[in-house]
DSSP file (Angstrom, degrees, kcal/mol; ACC not computed):
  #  RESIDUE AA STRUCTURE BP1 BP2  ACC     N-H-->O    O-->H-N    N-H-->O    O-->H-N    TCO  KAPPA ALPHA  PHI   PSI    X-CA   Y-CA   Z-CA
    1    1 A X     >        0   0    0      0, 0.0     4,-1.4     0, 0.0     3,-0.5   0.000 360.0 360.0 360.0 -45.8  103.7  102.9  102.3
    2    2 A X  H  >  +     0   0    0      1,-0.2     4,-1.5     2,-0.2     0, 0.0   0.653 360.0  53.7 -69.1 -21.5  101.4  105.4  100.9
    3    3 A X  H  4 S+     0   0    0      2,-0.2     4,-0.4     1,-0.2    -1,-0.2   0.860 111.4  48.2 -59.0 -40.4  103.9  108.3  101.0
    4    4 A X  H  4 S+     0   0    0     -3,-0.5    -2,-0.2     1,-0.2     3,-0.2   0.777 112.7  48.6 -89.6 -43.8  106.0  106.1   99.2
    5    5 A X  H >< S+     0   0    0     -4,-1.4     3,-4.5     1,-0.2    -2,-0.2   0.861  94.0  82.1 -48.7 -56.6  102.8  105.3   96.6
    6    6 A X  T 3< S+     0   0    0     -4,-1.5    -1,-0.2     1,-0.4    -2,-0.1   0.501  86.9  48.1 -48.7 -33.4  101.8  109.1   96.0
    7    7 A X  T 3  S+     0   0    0     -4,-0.4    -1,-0.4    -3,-0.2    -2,-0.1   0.779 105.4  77.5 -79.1 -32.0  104.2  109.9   93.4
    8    8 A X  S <  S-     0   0    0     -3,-4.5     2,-1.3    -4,-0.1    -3,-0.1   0.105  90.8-112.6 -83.5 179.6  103.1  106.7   91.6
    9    9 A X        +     0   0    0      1,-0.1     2,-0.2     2,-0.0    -1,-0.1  -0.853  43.4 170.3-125.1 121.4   99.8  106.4   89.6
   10   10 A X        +     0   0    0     -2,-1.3     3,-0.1    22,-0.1    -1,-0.1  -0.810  12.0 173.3-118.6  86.0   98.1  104.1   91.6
   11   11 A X        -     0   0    0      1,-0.3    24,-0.3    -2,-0.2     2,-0.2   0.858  67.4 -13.1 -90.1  -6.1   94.4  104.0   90.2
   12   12 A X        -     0   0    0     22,-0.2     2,-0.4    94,-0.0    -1,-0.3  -0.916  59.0-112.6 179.9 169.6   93.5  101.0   92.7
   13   13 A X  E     -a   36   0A   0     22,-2.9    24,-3.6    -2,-0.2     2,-0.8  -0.966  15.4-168.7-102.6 111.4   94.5   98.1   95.2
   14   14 A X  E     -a   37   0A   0     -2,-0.4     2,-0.2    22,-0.2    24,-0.2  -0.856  24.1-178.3-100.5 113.4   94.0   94.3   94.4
   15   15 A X  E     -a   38   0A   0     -2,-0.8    24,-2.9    22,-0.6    27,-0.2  -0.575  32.4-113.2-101.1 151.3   94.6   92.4   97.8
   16   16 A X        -     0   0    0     26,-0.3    24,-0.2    22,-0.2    -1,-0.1  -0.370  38.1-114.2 -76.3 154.8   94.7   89.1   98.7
   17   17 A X  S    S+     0   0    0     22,-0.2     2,-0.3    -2,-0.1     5,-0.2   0.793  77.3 113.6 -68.0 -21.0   91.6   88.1  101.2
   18   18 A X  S >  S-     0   0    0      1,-0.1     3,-1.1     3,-0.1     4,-0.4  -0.407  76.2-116.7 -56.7 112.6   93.2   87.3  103.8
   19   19 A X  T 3> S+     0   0    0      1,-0.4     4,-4.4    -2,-0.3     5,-0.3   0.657 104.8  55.6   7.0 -79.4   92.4   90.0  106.6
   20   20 A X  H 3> S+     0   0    0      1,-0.3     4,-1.7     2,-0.2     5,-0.4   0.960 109.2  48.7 -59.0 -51.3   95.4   91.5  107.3
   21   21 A X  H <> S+     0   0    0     -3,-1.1     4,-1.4     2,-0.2    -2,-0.3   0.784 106.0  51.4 -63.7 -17.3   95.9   92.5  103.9
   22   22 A X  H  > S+     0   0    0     -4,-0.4     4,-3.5    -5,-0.2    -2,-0.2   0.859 107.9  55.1 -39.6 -56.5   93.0   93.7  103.3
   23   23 A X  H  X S+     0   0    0     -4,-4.4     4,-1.1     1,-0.2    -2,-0.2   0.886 118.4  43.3 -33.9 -59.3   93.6   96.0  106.9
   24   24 A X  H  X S+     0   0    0     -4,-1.7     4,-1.9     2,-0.3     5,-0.4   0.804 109.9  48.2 -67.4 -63.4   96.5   97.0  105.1
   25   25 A X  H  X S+     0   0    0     -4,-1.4     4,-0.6    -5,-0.4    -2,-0.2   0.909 112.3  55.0 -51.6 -39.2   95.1   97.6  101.6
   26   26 A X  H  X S+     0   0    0     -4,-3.5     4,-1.5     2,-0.2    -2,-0.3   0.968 105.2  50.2 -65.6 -57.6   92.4   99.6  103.4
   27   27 A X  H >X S+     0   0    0     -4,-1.1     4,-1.6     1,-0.3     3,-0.5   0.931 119.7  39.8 -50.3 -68.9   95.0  102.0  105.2
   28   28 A X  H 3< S+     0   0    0     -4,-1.9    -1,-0.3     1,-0.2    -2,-0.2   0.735 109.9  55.8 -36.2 -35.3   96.7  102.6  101.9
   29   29 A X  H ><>S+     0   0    0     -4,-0.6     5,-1.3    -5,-0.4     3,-0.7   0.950 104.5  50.5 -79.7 -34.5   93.9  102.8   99.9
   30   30 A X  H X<5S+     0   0    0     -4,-1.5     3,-1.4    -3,-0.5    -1,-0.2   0.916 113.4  53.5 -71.4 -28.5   92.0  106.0  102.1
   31   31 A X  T 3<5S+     0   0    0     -4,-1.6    -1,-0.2     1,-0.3    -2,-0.2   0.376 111.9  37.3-108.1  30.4   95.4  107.8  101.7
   32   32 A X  T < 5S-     0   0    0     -3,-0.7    -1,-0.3     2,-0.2    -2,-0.2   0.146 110.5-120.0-141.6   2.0   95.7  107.5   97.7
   33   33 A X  T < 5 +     0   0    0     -3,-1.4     2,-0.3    -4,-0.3    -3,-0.2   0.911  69.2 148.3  54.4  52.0   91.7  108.1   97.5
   34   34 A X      < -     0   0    0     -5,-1.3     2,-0.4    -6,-0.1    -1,-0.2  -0.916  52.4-101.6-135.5 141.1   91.8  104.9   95.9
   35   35 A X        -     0   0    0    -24,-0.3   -22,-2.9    -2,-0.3     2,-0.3  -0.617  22.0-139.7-102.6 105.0   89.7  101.7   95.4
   36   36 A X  E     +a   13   0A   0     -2,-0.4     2,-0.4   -24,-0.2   -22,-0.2  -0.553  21.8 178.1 -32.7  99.1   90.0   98.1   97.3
   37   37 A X  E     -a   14   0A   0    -24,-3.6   -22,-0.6    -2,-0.3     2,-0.1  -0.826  19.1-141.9-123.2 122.4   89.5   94.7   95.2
   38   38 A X  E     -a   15   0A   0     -2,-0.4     2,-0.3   -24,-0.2   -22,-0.2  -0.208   9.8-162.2 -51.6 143.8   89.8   91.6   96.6
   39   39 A X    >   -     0   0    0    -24,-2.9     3,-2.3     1,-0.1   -22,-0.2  -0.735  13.3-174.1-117.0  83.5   91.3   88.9   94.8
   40   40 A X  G >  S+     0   0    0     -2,-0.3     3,-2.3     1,-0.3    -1,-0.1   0.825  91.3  60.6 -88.5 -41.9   90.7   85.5   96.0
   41   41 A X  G 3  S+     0   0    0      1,-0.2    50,-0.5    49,-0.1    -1,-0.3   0.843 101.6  64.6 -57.8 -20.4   93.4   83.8   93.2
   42   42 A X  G <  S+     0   0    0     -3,-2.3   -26,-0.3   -27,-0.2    -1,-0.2   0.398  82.9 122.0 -73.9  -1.4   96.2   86.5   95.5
   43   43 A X  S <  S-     0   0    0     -3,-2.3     3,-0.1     1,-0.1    48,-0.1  -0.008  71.1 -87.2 -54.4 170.2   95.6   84.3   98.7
   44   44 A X        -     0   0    0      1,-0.2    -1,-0.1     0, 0.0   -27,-0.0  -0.270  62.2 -58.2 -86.3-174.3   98.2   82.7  100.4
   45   45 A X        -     0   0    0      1,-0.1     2,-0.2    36,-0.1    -1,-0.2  -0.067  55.7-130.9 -44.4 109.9   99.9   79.0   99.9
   46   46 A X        -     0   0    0     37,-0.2    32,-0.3     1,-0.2    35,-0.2  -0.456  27.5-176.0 -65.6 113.6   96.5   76.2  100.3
   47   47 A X        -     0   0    0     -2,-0.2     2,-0.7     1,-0.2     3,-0.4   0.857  14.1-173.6 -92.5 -24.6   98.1   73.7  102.9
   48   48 A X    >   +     0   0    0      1,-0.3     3,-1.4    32,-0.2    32,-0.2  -0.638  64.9   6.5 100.3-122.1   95.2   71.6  102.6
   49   49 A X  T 3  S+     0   0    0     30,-1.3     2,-9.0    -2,-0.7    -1,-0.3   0.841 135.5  53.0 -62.9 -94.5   95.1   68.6  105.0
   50   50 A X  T >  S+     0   0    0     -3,-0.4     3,-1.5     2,-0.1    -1,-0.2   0.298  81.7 122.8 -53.0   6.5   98.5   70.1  106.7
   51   51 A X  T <  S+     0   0    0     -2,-9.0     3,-0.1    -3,-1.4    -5,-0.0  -0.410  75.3  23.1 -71.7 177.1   97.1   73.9  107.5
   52   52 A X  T 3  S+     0   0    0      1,-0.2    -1,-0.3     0, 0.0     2,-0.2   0.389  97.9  98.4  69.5   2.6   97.3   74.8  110.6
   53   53 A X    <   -     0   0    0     -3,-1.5     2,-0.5     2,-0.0    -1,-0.2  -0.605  64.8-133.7-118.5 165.1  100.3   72.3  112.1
   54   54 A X    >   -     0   0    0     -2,-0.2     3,-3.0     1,-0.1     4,-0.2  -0.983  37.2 -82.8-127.3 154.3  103.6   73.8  112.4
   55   55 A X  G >> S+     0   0    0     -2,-0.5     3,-1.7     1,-0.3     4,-0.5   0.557 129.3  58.7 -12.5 -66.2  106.8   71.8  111.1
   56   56 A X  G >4 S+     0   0    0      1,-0.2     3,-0.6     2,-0.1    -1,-0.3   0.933 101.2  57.0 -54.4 -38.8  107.2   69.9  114.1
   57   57 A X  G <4 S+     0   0    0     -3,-3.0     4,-0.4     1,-0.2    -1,-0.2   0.394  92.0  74.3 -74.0  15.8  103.4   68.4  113.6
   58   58 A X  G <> S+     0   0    0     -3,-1.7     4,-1.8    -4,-0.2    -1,-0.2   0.924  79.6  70.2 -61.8 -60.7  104.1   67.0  110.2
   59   59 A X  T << S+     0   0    0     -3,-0.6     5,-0.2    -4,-0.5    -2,-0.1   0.599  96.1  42.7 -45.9 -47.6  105.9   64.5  111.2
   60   60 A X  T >4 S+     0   0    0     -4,-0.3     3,-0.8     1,-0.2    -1,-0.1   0.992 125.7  24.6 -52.7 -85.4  103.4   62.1  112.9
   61   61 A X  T 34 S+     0   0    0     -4,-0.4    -1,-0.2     1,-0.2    -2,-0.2   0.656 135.2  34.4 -82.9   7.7  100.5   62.1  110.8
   62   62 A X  T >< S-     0   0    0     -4,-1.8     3,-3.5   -12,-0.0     4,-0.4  -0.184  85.0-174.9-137.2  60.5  102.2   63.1  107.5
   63   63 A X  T <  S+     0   0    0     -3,-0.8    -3,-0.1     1,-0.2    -4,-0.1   0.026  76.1  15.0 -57.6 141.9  105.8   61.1  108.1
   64   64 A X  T 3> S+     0   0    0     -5,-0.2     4,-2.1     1,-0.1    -1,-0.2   0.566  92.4 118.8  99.5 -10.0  108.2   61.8  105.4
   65   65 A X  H <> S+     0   0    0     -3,-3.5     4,-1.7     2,-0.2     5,-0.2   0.942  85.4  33.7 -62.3 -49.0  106.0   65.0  104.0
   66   66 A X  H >> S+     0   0    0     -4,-0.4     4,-2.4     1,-0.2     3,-0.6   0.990 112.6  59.2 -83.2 -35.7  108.9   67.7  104.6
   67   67 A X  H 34 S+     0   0    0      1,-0.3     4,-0.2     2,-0.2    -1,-0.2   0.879 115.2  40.9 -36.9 -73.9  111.5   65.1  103.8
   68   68 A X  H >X S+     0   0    0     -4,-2.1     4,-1.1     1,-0.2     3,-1.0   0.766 114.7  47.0 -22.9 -62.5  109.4   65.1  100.3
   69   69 A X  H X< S+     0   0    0     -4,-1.7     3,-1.7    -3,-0.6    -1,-0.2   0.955  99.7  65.1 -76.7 -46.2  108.8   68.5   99.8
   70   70 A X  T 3< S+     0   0    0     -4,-2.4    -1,-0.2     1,-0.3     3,-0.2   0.479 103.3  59.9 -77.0  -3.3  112.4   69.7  100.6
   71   71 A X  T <4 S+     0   0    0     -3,-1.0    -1,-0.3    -5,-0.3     2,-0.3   0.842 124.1   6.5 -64.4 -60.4  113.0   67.7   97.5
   72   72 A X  S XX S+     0   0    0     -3,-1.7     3,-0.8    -4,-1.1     4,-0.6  -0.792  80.3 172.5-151.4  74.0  111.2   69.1   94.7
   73   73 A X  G >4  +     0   0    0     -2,-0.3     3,-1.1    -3,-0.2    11,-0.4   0.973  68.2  52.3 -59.8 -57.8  110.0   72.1   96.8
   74   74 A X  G 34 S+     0   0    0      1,-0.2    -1,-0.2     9,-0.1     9,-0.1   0.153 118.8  32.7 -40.7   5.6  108.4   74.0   93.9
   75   75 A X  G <4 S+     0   0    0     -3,-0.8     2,-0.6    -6,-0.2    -1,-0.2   0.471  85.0 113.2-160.0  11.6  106.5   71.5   92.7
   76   76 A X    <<  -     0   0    0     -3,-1.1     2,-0.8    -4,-0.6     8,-0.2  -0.761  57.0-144.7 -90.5 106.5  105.4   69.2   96.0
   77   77 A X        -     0   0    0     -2,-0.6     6,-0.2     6,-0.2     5,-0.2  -0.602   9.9-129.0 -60.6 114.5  102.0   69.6   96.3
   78   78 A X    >   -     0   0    0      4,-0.9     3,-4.6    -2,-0.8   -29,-0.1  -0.559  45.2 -72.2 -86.3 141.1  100.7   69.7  100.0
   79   79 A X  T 3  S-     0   0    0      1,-0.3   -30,-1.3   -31,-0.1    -1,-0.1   0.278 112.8 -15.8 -17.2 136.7   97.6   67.2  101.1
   80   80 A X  T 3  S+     0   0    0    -32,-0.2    -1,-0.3   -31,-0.1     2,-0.2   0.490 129.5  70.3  25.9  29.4   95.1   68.4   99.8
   81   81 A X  S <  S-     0   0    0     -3,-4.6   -34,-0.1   -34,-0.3     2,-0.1  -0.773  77.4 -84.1-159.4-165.9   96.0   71.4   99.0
   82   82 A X        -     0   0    0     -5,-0.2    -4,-0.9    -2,-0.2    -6,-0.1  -0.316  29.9-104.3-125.8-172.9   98.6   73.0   96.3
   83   83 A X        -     0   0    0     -6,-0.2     4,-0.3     1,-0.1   -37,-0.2  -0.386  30.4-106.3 -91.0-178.7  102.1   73.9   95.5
   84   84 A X  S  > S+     0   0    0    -11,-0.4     4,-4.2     2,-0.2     3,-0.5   0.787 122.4  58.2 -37.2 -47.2  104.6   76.8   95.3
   85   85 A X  H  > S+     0   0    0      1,-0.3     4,-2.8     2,-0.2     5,-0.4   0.966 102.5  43.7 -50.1 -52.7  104.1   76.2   91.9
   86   86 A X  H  4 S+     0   0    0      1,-0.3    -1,-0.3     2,-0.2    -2,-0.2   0.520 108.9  57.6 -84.1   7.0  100.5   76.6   91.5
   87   87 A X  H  > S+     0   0    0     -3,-0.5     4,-1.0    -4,-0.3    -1,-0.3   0.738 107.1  51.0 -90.6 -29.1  100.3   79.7   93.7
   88   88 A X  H  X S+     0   0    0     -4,-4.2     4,-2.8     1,-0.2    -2,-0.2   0.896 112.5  43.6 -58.7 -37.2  102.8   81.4   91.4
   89   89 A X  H  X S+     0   0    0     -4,-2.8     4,-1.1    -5,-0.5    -1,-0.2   0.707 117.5  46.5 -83.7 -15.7  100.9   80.5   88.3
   90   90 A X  H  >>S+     0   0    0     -5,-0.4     4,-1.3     2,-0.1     5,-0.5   0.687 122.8  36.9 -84.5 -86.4   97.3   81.5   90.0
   91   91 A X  H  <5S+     0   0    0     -4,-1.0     4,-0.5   -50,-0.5    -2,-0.2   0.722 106.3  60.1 -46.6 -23.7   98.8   84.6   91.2
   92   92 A X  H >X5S+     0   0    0     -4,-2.8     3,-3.6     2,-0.1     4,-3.4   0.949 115.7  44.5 -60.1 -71.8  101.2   85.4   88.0
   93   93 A X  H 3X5S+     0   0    0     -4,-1.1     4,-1.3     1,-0.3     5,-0.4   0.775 107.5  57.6 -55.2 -16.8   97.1   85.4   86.0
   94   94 A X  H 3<5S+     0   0    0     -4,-1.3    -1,-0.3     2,-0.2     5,-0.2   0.712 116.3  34.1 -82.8 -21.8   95.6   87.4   88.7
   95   95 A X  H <><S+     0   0    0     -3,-3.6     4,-0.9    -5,-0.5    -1,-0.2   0.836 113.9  53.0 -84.8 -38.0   98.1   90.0   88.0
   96   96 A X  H  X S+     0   0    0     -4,-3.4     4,-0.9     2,-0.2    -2,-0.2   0.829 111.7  49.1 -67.8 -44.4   98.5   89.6   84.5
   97   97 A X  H  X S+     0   0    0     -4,-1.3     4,-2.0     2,-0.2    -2,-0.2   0.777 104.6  60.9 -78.0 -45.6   94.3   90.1   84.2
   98   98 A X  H >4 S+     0   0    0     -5,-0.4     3,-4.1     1,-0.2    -2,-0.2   0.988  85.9  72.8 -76.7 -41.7   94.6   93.1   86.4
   99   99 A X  H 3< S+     0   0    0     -4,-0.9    -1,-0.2     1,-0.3    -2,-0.2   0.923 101.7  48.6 -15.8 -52.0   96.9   94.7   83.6
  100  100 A X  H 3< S+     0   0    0     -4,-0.9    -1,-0.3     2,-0.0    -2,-0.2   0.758  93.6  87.8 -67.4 -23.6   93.5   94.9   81.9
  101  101 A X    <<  -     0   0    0     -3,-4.1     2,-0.1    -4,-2.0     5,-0.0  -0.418  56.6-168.4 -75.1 166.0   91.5   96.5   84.8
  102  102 A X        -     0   0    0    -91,-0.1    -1,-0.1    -2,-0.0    -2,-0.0  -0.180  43.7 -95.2-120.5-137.3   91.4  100.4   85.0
  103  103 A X  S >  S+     0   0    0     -2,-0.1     3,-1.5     2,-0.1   -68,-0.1   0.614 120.6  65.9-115.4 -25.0   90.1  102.1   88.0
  104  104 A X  T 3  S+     0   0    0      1,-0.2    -1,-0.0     2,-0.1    -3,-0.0   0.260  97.2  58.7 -91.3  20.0   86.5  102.6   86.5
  105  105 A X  T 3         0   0    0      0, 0.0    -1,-0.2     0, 0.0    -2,-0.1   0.225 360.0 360.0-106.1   5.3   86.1   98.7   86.5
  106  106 A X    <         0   0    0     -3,-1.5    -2,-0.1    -5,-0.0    -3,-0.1   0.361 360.0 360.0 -99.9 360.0   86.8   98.5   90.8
């Protein structure tokens, strides 16, 4: 990835928190001499009540949730936690707002 970066003018990274991108961001970042910032609004999808279960463990305590979602996917919030929707629009401003950052503000 970073051969692929070099050519580009890369003046920093903004990564999601999540571990593994960061690991990742980090790799990239020593081999473009370039600067890490997390970005907590680039995390992934909040399942809320429902993190952690996989598809078959919906059904029981949340009957009728994928049934629901698979509806109006883009815009079915999960328990306590948010939609497709609203992770685009958090992550569209986090992106948009780094448009403004330079390299001497990571």
């Amino acid at each position: 990835m970073a051969e692929l970066l070099r050519d580009l003018s890369v003046d920093g990274i903004l990564v999601s928190p999540l571990g593994r991108a960061r690991a990742t961001a980090a790799i990239i970042a020593e081999a473009l001499g370039v600067l890490v910032a997390v970005c907590k609004d680039l995390a992934e999808l909040n399942l809320g009540e429902m993190g952690g279960l996989t598809r078959g463990e919906f059904g029981e305590p949340y009957p009728g949730a994928l049934h629901k979602r698979s509806q109006n996917w883009h815009h079915w919030r999960f328990l306590g936690g948010e939609s497709d929707a609203g992770v685009a629009e958090r992550a569209a401003s986090a992106l948009h707002a780094a448009r403004l950052v330079t390299s001497s503000d990571l």
